[in-house]
DRENDO-1510 file (C-alpha; in Angstrom, 1 decimal, always signed):
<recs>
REC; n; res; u; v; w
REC; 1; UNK; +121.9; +108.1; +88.8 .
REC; 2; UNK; +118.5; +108.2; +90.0 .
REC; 3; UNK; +115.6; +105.5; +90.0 .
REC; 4; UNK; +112.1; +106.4; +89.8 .
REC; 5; UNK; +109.2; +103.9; +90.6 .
REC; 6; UNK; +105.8; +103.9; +90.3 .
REC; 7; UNK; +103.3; +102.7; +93.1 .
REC; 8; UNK; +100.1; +101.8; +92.7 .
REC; 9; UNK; +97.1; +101.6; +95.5 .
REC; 10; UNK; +95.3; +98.4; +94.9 .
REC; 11; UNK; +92.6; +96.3; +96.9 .
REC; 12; UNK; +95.0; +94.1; +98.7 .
REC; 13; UNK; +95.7; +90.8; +97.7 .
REC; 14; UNK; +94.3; +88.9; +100.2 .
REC; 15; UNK; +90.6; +90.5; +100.0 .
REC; 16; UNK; +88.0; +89.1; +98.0 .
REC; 17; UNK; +87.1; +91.1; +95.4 .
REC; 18; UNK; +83.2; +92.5; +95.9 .
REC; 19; UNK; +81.1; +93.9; +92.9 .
REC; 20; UNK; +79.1; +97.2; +93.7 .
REC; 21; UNK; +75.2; +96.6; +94.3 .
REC; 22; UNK; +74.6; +98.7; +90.5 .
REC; 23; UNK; +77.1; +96.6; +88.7 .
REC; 24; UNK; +79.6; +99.5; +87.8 .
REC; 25; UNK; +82.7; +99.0; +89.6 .
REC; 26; UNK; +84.2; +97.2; +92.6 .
REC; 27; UNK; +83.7; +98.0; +95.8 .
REC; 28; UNK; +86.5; +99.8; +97.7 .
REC; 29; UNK; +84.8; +101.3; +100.5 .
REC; 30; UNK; +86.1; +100.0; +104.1 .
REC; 31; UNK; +88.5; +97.6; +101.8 .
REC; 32; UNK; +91.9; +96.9; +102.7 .
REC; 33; UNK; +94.0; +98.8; +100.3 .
REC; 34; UNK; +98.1; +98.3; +99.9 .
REC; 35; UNK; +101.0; +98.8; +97.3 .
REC; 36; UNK; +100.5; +96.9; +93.9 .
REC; 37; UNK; +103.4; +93.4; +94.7 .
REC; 38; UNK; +104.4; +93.5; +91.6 .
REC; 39; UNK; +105.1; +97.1; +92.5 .
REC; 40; UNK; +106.6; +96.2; +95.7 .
REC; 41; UNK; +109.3; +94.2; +93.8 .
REC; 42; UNK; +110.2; +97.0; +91.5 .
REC; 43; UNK; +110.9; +99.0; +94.9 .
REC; 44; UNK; +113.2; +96.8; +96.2 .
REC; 45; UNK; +114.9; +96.3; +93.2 .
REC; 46; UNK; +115.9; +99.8; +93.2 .
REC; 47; UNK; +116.8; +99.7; +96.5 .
REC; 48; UNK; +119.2; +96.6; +95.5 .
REC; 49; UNK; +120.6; +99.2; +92.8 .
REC; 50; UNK; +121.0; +101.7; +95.4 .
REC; 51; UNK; +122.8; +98.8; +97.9 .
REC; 52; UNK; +124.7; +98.8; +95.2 .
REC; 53; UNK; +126.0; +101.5; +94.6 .
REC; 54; UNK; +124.4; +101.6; +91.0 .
REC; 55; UNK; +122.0; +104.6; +92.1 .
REC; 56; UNK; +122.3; +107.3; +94.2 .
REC; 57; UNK; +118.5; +108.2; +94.6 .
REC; 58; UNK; +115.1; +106.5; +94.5 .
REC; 59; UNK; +112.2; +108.3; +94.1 .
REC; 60; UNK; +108.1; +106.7; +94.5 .
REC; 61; UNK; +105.7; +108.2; +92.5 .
REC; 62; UNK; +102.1; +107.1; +92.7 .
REC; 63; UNK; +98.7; +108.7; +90.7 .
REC; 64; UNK; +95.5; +109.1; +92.3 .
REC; 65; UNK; +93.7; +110.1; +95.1 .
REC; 66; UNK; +95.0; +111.5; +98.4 .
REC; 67; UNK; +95.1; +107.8; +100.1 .
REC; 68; UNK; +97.9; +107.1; +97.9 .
REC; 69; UNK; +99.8; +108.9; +100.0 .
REC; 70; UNK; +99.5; +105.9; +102.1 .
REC; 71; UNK; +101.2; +103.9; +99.0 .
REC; 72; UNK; +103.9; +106.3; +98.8 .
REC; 73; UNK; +105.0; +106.1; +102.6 .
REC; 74; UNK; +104.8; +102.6; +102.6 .
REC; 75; UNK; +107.5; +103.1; +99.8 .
REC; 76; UNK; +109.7; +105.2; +101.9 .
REC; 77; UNK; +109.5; +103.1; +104.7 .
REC; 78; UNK; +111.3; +100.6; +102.6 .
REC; 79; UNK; +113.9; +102.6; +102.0 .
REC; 80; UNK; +112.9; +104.9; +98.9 .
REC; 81; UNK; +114.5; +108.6; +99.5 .
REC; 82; UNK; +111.6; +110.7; +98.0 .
REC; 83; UNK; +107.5; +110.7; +97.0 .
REC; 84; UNK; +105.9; +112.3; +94.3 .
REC; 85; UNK; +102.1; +112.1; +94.8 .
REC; 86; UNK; +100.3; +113.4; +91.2 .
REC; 87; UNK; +96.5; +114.0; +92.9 .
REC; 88; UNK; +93.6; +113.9; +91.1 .
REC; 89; UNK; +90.4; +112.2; +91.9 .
REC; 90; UNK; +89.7; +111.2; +88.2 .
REC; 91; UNK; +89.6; +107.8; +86.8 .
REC; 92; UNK; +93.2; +107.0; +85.6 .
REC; 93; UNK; +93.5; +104.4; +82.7 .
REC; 94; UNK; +97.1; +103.3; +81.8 .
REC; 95; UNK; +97.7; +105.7; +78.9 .
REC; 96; UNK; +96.9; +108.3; +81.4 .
REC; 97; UNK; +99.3; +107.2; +83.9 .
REC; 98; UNK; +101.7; +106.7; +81.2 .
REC; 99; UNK; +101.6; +110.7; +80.7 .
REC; 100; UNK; +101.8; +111.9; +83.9 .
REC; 101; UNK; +104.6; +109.6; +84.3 .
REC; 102; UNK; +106.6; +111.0; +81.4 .
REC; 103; UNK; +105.8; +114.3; +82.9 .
REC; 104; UNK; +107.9; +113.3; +86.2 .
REC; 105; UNK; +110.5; +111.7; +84.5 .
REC; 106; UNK; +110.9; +114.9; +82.3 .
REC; 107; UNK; +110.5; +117.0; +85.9 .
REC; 108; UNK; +113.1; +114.4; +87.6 .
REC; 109; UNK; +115.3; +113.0; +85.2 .
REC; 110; UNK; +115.8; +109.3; +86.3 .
REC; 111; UNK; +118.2; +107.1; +84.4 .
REC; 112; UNK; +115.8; +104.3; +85.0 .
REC; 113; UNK; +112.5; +103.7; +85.2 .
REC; 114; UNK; +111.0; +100.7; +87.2 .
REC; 115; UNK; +107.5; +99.5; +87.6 .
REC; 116; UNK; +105.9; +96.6; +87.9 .
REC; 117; UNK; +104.5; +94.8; +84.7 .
REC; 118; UNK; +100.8; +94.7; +86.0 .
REC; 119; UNK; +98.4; +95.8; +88.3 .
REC; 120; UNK; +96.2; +93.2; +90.4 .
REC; 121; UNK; +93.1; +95.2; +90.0 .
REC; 122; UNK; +93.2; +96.1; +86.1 .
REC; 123; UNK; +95.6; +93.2; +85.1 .
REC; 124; UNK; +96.3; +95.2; +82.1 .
REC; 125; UNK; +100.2; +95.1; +81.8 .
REC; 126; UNK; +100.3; +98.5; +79.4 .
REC; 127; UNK; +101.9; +101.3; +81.6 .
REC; 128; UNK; +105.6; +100.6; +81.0 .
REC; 129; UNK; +105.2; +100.3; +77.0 .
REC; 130; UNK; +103.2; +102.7; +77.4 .
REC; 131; UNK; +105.4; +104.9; +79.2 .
REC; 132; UNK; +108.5; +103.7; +77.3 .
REC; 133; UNK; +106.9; +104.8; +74.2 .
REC; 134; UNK; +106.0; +108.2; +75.1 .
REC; 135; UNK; +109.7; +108.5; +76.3 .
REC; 136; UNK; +111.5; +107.2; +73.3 .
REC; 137; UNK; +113.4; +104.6; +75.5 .
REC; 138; UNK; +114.4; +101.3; +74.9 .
REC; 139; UNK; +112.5; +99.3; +77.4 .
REC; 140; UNK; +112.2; +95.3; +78.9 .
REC; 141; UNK; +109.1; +94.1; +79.6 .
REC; 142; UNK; +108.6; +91.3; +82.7 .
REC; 143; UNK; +112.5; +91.5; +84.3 .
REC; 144; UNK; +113.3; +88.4; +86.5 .
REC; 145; UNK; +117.1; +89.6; +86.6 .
REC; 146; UNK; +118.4; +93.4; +86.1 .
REC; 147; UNK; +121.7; +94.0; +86.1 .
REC; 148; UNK; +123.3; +97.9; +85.5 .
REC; 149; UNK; +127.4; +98.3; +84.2 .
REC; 150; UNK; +128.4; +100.5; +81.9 .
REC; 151; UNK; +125.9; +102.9; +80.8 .
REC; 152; UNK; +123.6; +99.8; +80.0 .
REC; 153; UNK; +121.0; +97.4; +81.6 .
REC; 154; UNK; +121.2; +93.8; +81.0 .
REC; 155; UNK; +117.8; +92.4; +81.3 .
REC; 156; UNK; +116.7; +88.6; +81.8 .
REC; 157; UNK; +113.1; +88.6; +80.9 .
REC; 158; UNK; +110.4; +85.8; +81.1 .
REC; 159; UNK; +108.9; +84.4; +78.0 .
REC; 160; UNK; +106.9; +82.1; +76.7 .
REC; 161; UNK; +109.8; +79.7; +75.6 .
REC; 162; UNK; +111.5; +80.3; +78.8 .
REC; 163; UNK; +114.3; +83.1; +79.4 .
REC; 164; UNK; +115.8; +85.8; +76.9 .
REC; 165; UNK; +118.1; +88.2; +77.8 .
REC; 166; UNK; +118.5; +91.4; +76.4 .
REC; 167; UNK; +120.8; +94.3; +76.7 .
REC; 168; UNK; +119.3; +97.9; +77.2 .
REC; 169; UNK; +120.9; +101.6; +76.3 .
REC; 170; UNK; +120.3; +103.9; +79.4 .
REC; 171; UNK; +117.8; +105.4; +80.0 .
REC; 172; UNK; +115.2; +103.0; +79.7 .
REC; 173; UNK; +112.2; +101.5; +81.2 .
REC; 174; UNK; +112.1; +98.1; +82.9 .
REC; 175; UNK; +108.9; +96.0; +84.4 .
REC; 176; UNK; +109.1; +93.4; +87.0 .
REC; 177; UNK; +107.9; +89.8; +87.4 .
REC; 178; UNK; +107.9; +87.9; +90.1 .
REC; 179; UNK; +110.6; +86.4; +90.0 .
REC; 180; UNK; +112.8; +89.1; +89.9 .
REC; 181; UNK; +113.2; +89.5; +93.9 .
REC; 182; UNK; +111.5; +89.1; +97.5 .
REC; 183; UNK; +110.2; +92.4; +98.9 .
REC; 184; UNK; +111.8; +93.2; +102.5 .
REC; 185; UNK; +109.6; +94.0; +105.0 .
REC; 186; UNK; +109.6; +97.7; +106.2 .
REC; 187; UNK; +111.2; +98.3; +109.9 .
REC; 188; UNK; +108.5; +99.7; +112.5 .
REC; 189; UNK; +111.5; +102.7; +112.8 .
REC; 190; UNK; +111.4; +103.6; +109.0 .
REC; 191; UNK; +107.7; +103.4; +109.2 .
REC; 192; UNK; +108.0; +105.8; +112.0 .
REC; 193; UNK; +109.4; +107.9; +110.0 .
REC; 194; UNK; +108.2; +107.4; +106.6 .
REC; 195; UNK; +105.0; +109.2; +108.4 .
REC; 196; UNK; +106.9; +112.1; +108.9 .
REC; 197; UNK; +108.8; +112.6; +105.8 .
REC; 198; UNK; +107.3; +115.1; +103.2 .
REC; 199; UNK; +105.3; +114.3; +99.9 .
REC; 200; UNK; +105.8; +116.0; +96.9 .
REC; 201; UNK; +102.0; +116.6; +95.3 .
REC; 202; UNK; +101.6; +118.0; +91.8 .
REC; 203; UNK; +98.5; +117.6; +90.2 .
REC; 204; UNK; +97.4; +117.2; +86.0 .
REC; 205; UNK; +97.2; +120.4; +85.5 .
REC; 206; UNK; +100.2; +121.6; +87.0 .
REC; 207; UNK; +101.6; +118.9; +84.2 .
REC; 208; UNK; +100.0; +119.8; +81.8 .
REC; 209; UNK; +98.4; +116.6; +81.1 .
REC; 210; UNK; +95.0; +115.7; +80.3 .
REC; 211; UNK; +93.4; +112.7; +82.1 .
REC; 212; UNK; +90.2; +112.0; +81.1 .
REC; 213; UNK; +89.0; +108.2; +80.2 .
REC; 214; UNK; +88.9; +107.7; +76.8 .
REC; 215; UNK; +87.4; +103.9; +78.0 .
REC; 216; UNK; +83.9; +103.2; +79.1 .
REC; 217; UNK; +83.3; +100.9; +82.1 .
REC; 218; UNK; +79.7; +99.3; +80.5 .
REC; 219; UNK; +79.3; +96.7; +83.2 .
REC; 220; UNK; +80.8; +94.9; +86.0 .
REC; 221; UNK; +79.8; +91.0; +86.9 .
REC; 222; UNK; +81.4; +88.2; +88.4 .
REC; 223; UNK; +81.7; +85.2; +86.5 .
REC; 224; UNK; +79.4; +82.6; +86.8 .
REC; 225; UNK; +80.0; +80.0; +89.6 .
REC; 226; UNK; +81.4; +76.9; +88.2 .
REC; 227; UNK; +79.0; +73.3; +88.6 .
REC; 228; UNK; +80.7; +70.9; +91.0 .
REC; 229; UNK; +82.1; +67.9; +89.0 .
REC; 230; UNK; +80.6; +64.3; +89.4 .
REC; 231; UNK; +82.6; +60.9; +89.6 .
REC; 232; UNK; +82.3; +58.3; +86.7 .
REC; 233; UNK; +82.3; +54.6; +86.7 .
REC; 234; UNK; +84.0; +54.4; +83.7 .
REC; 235; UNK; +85.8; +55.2; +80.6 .
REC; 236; UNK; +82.4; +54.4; +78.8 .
REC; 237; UNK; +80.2; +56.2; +80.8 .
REC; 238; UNK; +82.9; +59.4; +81.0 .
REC; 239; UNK; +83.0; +59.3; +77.1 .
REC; 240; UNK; +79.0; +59.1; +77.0 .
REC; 241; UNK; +78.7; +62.1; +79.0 .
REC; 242; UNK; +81.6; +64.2; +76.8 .
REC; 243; UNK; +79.4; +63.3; +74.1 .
REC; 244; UNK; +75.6; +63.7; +75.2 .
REC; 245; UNK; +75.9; +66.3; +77.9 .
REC; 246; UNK; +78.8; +68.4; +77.3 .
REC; 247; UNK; +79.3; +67.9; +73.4 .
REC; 248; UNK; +82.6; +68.7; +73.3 .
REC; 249; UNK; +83.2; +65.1; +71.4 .
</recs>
């Protein structure tokens, strides 16, 4: 069976996050850019399926601009066989994504579908329903344990009460937490020759998908600085403040 996975190119984690000078976006110029983590993890947990036995091919798909390639070979120097690149410079939102998805599932024919539950940049945890909806295929939403026999996936998935498992026909459509796994680190070989291997590159139209944003970015603003704290005496003075300055009593 095969295993497709989408990528993502985010501002890497470890950058802070910059608003442009006229308030509409984030700044991304000479930023540090990598693979999503939560992405990352649904990687190597097909490549765990793969180990396995459980799938024969992973495949890295990735939406966006032509530095996503960048995404994509840092996929295959994980391990991941193939790269799908869908290029367009447009503004993607997730229901967008969601379609050109389907469209290379329909084009590849995975048994499983594996992506992580949110993005770091958008934080909007909708592609995968998305996606699974579109599709028609049962799907389990924040996976911290994935297991494949039979023709079905068993999936433990984080909740607010703690853990539920639930068991999933195939095909179907899982998202990662993190908890699921720990991301290998790619060998300086296989990044060798992830460098060299070839990209697949479709883009919307070839798909026959339409892209455009049907959301509109107003403004962008950080949020205001929090006011350092002060030290209290005691219990009387802390209540007299809750009461005269913050009125929250």
């Amino acid at each position: 069976m095969k295993a497709l996975v989408a990528v993502k190119r985010v501002v890497d984690y470890n950058v802070k996050v910059r608003i442009k000078a006229d308030h509409t976006g984030v700044e991304t110029a000479n930023v540090k850019m990598s693979m999503n983590p939560f992405d990352e993890i649904a990687v190597e947990e097909a490549l765990r399926l793969r180990e396995a036995g459980t799938v024969e091919e992973v495949i890295a798909v990735s939406c966006g601009v032509q530095q996503c390639q960048e995404t994509i070979r840092t996929a295959l120097a994980m391990g991941a066989d193939r790269g799908v690149l869908v290029l367009t410079d447009a503004e993607l939102q997730p229901l967008a994504v969601a379609k050109l998805l389907k469209a290379v599932v329909q084009k590849e024919s995975p048994e499983i579908v594996i992506i992580g539950k949110q993005a770091i940049d958008d934080d909007c945890n909708q592609t995968g329903q998305m996606l699974a909806a579109l599709l028609g295929w049962p799907q389990a939403t924040f996976a911290s344990k994935l297991v494949i026999a039979n023709g079905a996936a068993e999936v433990t998935r984080e909740v607010d009460g703690g853990l539920e498992t639930v068991k999933l026909k195939m095909p179907a459509v899982v998202t990662t937490d993190l908890r699921l796994n720990e991301p290998r680190y790619a060998s300086l070989p296989n990044i060798m020759k992830a460098k060299k291997n070839p990209i697949d590159t479709v883009t919307p139209e070839d798909l026959g998908v339409d892209v455009s944003p049907r959301l509109v970015t107003l403004k962008v603003e950080e949020p205001a600085k929090r006011q350092g704290g002060v030290k209290v005496g005691s219990v009387e003075e802390l209540v007299g403040k809750l009461k005269t300055e913050a009125r929250v009593i």
